[in-house]
N, C-alpha and C positions, 0 to 999 in steps of 0.2 A: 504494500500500500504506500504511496508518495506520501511525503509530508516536507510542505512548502520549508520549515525549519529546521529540514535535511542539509544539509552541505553534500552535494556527488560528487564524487570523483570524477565524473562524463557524464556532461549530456548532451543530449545527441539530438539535431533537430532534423526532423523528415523520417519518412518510413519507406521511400523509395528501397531499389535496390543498394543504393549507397550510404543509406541510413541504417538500414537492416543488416548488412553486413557488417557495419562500422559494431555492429550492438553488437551480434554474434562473436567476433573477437575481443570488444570489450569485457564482455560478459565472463568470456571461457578467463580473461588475463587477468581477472580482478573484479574488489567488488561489483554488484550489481550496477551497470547503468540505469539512465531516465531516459527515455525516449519519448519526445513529445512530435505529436501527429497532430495534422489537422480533419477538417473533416471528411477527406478524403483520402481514407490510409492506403499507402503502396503506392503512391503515387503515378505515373501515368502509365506505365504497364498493367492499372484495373480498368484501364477503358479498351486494353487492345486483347480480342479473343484467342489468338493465337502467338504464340511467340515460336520461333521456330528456329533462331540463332543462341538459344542458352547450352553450355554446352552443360550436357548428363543428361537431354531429355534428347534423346535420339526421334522419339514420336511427337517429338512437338510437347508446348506443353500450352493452357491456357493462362492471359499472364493475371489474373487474381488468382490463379489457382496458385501459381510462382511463387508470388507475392505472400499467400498464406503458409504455403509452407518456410517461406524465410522468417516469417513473425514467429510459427510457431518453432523453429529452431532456435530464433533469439530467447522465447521466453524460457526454452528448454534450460539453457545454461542463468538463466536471472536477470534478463532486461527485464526492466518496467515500464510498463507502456501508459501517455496518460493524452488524452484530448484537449484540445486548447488552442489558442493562439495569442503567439508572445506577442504583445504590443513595443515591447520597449527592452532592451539591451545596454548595461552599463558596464563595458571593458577597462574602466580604468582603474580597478584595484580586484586583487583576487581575494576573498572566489568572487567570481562573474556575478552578475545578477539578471536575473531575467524576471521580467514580468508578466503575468498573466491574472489579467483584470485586477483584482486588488494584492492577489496573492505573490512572493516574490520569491524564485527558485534560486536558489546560489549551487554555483558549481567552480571546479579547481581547473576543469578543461572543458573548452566546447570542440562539438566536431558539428560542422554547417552541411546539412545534404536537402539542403530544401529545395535544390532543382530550377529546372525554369518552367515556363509552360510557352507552348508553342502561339501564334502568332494565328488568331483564325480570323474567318471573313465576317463575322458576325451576323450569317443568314440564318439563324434559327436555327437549324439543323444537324451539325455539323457533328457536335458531340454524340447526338443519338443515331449518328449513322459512322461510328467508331467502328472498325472492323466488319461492316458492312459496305463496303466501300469507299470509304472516307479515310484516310491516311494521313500521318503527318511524318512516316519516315517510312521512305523507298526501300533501303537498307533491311528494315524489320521486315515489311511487305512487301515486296517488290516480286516475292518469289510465288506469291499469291495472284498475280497477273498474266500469269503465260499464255500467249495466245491471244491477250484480250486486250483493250482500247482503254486507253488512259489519258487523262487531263493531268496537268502539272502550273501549277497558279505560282505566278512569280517570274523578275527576272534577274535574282542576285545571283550568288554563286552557289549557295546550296539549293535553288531552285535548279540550275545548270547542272550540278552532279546528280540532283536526282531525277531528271529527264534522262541522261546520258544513260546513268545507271539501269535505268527499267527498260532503256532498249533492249538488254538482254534478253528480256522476260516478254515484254508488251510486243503484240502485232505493231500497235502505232501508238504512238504518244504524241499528243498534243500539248504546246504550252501557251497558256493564254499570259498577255502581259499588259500590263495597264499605261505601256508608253509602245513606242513606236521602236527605242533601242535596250537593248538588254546595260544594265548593271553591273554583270558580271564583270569580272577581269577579264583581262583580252583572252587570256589561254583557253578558260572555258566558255568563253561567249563562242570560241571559233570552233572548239571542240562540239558545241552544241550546234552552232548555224550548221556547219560542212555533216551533220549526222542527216544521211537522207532519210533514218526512221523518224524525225522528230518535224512536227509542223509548228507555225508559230499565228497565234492570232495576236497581231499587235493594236494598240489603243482599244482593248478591250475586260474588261471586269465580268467578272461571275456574277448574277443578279438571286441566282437558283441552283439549289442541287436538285435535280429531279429523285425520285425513288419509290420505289412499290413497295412492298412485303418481305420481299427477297431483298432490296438495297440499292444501291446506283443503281440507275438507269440512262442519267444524261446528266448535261448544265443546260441553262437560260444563260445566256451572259448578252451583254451589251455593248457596243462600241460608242466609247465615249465623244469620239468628234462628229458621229453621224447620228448617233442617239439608235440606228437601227438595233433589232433584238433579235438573235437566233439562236437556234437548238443544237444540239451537238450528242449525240447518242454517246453513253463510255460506259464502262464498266468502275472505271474506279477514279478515285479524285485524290491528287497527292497536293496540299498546302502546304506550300513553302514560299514563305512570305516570312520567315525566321522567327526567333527565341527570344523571349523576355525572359533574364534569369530573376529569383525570384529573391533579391538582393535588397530591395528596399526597406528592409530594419537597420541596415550594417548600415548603410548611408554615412558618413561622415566619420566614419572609424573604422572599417576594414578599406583598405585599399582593392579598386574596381579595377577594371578597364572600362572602355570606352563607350561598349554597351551593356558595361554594371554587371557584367561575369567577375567574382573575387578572384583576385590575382593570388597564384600559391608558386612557393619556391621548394627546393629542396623534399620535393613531394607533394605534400597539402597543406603545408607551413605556411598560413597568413602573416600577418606583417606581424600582429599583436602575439607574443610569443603563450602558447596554451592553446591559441584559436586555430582551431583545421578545418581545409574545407575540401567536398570532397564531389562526385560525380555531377551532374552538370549545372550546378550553381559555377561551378570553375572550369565546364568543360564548353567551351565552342564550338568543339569541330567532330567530335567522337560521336558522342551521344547516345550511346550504346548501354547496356543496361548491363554487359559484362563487364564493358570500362567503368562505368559506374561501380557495381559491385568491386572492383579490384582499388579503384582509390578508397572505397571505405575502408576495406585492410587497413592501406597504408596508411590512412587518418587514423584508426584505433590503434595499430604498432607504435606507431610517433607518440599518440598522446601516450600512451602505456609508456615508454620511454619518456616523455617530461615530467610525467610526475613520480618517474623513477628516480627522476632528478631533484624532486622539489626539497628542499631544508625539510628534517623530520619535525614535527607540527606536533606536542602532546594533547594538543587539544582538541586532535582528527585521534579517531576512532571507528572499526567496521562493526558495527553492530548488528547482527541476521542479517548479514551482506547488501549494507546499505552504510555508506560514509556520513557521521556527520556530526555534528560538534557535541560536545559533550557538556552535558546541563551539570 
């Protein structure tokens, strides 16, 4: 059971695959961690039905099924898992403080996995046609299109790799773009234009995902200099129009980049020494759920290592495998 007048030794924010692993290691190496989740635990691997790149699931696996069997691995060795959402973050003296609503969690290490979420078109729909046709990574899905006709919305450079990519896979792919020239860097703009599998509709927007029962069926989209509207039969729709990490508590005390991804050194080492961070709150380019899972290792070995380090404290204590100050 939590109790806010706990002192942890780690907490761990996100319940992704790099949250959940970060716990799993934490858990076996030491006392019990805190794991707090939101209200969407597992993060974005519970909206996708199939996962098919984890490796030990030769049959595919489905990804909340994943996703619970890594919670209930974590709880196995002593994570704690608790609901909430931290409004506020004070790293200037340790332990941390965290807050949630009135209540305030102190911890000796954090490990960050709170992820990003993807970038969608805000047509109503999009979420509830998650693994029904609706996509936001080629890489995960791609292998699910063979044969069949696909839309790819966007035109930076992860919009360009994931066109290129599903040629593999897709009869034809289509990329709608809301300007007339691509985004991209020169390499993959020309690696995408010179691809005879790939067509491009330029100055035009999605207005509609079409879909039945069964899932895609098509887009509505619109061309923005003529206003005219037409139909486009596909099978599946990949949204790349990029990632918001989901960074904005650190704001002002971890160090970003540019599009507010935490910058990690030496592994998942943020600038503030204690604070890690770990699958794609810090990852831009991967995004993978195995990459994920393997930075949270490395944020739970690290922190297990700093506070292997920390000056011995009399007045830290494990009590029923839970750290915390002694009354």
């Amino acid at each position: 059971m939590t109790n806010p007048d706990m002192i942890y030794e780690t907490i761990i924010l996100g319940s992704g695959p790099a949250g959940l692993t970060a716990a799993i290691y934490a858990a076996r190496s030491r006392c019990c961690p805190l794991l707090i989740h939101g209200i969407q635990p597992g993060g974005q691997l519970t909206t996708t039905t199939a996962v098919d790149n984890f490796p030990g699931f030769p049959e595919g696996v489905d990804g909340p099924d994943l996703m619970d069997k890594m919670r209930r691995q974590a709880e196995r060795f002593g994570t704690q898992f608790i609901q909430g959402e931290v409004t506020r973050i004070d790293f200037k003296e340790r332990p941390f403080r965290l807050w949630m609503g009135d209540e305030i969690y102190r911890c000796l290490s954090l490990i960050i996995a709170t992820g990003a979420s993807p970038k969608l078109l805000d047509l109503g729909n999009e979420e509830a046609l998650y693994g029904r046709g609706v996509s936001v990574c080629a890489t995960c899905d791609g292998f699910f299109y063979r044969d069949r006709e696909v839309i790819v919305v966007g035109g930076g450079d992860t919009a360009m790799e994931e066109a290129v990519f599903l040629t593999r896979f897709a009869s034809k792919v289509t990329v709608v773009h809301r300007r007339n020239s691509l985004r991209a860097t020169p390499v993959l703009a020309e690696r995408a234009l010179t691809n005879k599998a790939i067509s491009f509709k330029w100055d035009s927007v999605v207005t509609e995902i079409l879909a039945d029962a069964s899932g895609v069926t098509g887009i509505r989209m619109k061309n923005i200099r003529t206003a005219e509207e037409s139909e486009i039969p596909c099978d599946g729709v990949f949204i790349a129009i990029g990632h918001q990490p989901n960074t904005e508590l650190f704001a002002g005390q971890l160090e970003m980049d540019d599009d507010g991804y935490l910058l990690t050194r030496n592994g998942t080492e943020t600038n503030i020494p204690g604070v890690f961070a770990a699958g794609d709150v810090q990852d831009n380019q991967f995004r993978q759920a195995v990459t994920a899972a393997g930075t949270g290792c490395m944020a739970a070995i690290q922190a297990e290592r700093f506070l292997d380090d920390l000056p011995y404290d009399p007045n830290l204590s494990c009590q029923k495998g839970v750290c915390r100050t002694k009354v």
